[in-house]
PAKOL-128296 format. One record per residue (C-alpha): residue number from 1; residue in three letters; x, z, y; chain. Coordinates in steps of 0.001 Angstrom, whole numbers, plus 500000, padded with zeros to 6 digits. Last residue first. Example, Ala and Ser with C-alpha at 12.3 -4.5 7.8 and 13.67 -1.06 7.14 Angstrom:
{pos 2 code SER u 513670 w 507140 v 498940 unit A}
{pos 1 code ALA u 512300 w 507800 v 495500 unit A}
***
This chain:
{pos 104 code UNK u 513854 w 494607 v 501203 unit A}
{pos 103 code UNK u 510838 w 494493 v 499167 unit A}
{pos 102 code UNK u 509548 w 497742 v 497675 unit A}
{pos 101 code UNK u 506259 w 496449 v 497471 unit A}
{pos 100 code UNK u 504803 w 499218 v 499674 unit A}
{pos 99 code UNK u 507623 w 500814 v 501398 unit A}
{pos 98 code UNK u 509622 w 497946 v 501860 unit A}
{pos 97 code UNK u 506601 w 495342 v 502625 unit A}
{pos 96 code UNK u 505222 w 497689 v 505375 unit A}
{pos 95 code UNK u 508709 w 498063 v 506643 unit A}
{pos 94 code UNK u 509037 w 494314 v 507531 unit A}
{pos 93 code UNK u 505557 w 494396 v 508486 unit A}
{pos 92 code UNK u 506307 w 496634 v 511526 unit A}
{pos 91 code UNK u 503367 w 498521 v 512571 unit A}
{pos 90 code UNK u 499493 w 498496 v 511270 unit A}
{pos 89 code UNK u 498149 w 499966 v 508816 unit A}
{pos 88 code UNK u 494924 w 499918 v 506740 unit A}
{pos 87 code UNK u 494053 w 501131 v 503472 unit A}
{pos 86 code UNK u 492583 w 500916 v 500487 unit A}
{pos 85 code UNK u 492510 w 503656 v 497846 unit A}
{pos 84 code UNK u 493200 w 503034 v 494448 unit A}
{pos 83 code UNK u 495753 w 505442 v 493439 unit A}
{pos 82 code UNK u 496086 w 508158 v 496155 unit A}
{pos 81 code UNK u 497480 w 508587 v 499861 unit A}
{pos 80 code UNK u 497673 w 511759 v 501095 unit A}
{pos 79 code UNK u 496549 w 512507 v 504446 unit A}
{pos 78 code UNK u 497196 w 514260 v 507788 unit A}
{pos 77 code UNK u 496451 w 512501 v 511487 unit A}
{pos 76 code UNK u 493748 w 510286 v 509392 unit A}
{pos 75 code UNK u 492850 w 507598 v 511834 unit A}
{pos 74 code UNK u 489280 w 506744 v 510417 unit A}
{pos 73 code UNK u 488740 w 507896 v 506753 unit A}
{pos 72 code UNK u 486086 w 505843 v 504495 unit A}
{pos 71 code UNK u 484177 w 507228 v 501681 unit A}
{pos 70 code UNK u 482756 w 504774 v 499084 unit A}
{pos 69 code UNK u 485685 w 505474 v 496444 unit A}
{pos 68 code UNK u 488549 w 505967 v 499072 unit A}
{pos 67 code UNK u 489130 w 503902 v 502038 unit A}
{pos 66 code UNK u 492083 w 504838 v 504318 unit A}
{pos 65 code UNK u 492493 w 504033 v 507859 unit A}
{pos 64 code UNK u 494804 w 503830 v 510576 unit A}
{pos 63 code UNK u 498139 w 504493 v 508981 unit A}
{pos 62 code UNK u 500765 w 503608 v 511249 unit A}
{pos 61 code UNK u 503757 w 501813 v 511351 unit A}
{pos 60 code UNK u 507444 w 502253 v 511883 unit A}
{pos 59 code UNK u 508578 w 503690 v 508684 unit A}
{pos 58 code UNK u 510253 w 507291 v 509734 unit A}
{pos 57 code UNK u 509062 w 507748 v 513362 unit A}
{pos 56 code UNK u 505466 w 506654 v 513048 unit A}
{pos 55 code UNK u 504880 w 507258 v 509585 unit A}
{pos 54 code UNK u 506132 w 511198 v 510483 unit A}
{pos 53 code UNK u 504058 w 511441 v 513954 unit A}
{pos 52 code UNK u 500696 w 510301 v 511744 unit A}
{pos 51 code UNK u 501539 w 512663 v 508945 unit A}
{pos 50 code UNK u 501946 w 511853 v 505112 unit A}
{pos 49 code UNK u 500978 w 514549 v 503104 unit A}
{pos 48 code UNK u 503617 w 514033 v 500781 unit A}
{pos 47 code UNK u 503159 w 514187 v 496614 unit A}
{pos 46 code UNK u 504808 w 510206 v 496303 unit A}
{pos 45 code UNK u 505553 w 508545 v 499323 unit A}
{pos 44 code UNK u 508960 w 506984 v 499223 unit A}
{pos 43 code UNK u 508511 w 506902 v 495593 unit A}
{pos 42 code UNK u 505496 w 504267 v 496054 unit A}
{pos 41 code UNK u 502394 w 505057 v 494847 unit A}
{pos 40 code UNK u 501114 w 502553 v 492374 unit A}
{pos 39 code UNK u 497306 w 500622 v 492722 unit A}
{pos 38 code UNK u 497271 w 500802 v 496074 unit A}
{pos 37 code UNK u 494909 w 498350 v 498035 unit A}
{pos 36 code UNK u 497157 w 497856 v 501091 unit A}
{pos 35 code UNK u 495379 w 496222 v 504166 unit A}
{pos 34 code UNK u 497821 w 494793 v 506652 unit A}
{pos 33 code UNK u 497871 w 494731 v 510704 unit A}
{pos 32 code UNK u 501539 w 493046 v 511152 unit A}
{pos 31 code UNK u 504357 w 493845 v 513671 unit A}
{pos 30 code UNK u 507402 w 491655 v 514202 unit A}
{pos 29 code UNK u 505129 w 488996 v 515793 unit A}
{pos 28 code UNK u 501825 w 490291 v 516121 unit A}
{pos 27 code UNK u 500254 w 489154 v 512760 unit A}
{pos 26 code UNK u 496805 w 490021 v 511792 unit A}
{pos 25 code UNK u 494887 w 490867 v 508439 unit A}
{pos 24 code UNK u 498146 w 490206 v 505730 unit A}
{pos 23 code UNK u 497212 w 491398 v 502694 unit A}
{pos 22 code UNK u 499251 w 493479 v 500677 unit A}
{pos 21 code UNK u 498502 w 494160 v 496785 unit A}
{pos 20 code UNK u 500630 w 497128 v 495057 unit A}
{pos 19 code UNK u 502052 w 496413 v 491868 unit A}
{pos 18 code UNK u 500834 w 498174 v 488889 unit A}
{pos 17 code UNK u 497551 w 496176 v 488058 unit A}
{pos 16 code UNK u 500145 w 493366 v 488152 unit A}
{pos 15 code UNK u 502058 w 494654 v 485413 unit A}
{pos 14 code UNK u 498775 w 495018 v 483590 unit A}
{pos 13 code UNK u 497677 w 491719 v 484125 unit A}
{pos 12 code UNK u 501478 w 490526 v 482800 unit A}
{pos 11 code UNK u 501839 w 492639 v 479992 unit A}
{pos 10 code UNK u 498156 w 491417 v 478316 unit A}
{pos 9 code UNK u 499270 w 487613 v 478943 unit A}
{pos 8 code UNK u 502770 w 488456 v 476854 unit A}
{pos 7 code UNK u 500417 w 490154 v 473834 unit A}
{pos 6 code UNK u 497900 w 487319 v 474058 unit A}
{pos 5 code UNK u 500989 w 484613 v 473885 unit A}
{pos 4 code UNK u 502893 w 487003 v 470964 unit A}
{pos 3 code UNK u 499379 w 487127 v 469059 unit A}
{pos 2 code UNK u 498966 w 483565 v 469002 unit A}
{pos 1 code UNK u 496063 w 481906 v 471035 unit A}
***
């Protein structure tokens, strides 16, 4: 493999390590349960202690669990959300993909 190929491979995994992975758990029409394993924190979010009322009234969806190293938080009413946690949310998946993958 030529240095330019290894060098273009190399960009791509670590692009991807950037991007956010969303994966679809359950579908209720508009609305989606999704599991987010963040890997960048989107602007939208970045430094807020994102509260359950807030998500709610601002995105549409809420945040029903978060899974950090081995330690897993149930319906967090206050939380900040931090690169590589996993978690769980449920509400419109149209705004899910905005915020997280910053899809419009």
């Amino acid at each position: 493999m030529s240095s330019a190929t290894a060098n273009n491979l190399l960009h791509s995994l670590l692009s991807y390590k950037r991007e956010n992975i969303v994966t679809l758990i359950d579908n209720y029409g508009n609305d989606a349960m999704v599991e987010v394993k963040i890997n960048t924190i989107p602007e939208a979010l970045k430094d807020i202690i994102l509260e359950a009322d807030m998500l709610k009234k601002k995105y549409d969806f809420i945040l029903l669990s978060i899974k950090r190293n081995d330690e897993s938080i149930e319906k967090p009413n206050e939380a900040m959300i931090m690169l590589d946690d996993t978690i769980v949310i449920f509400g419109s998946y149209a705004n899910i993909k905005s915020v997280f993958l910053n899809i419009e």
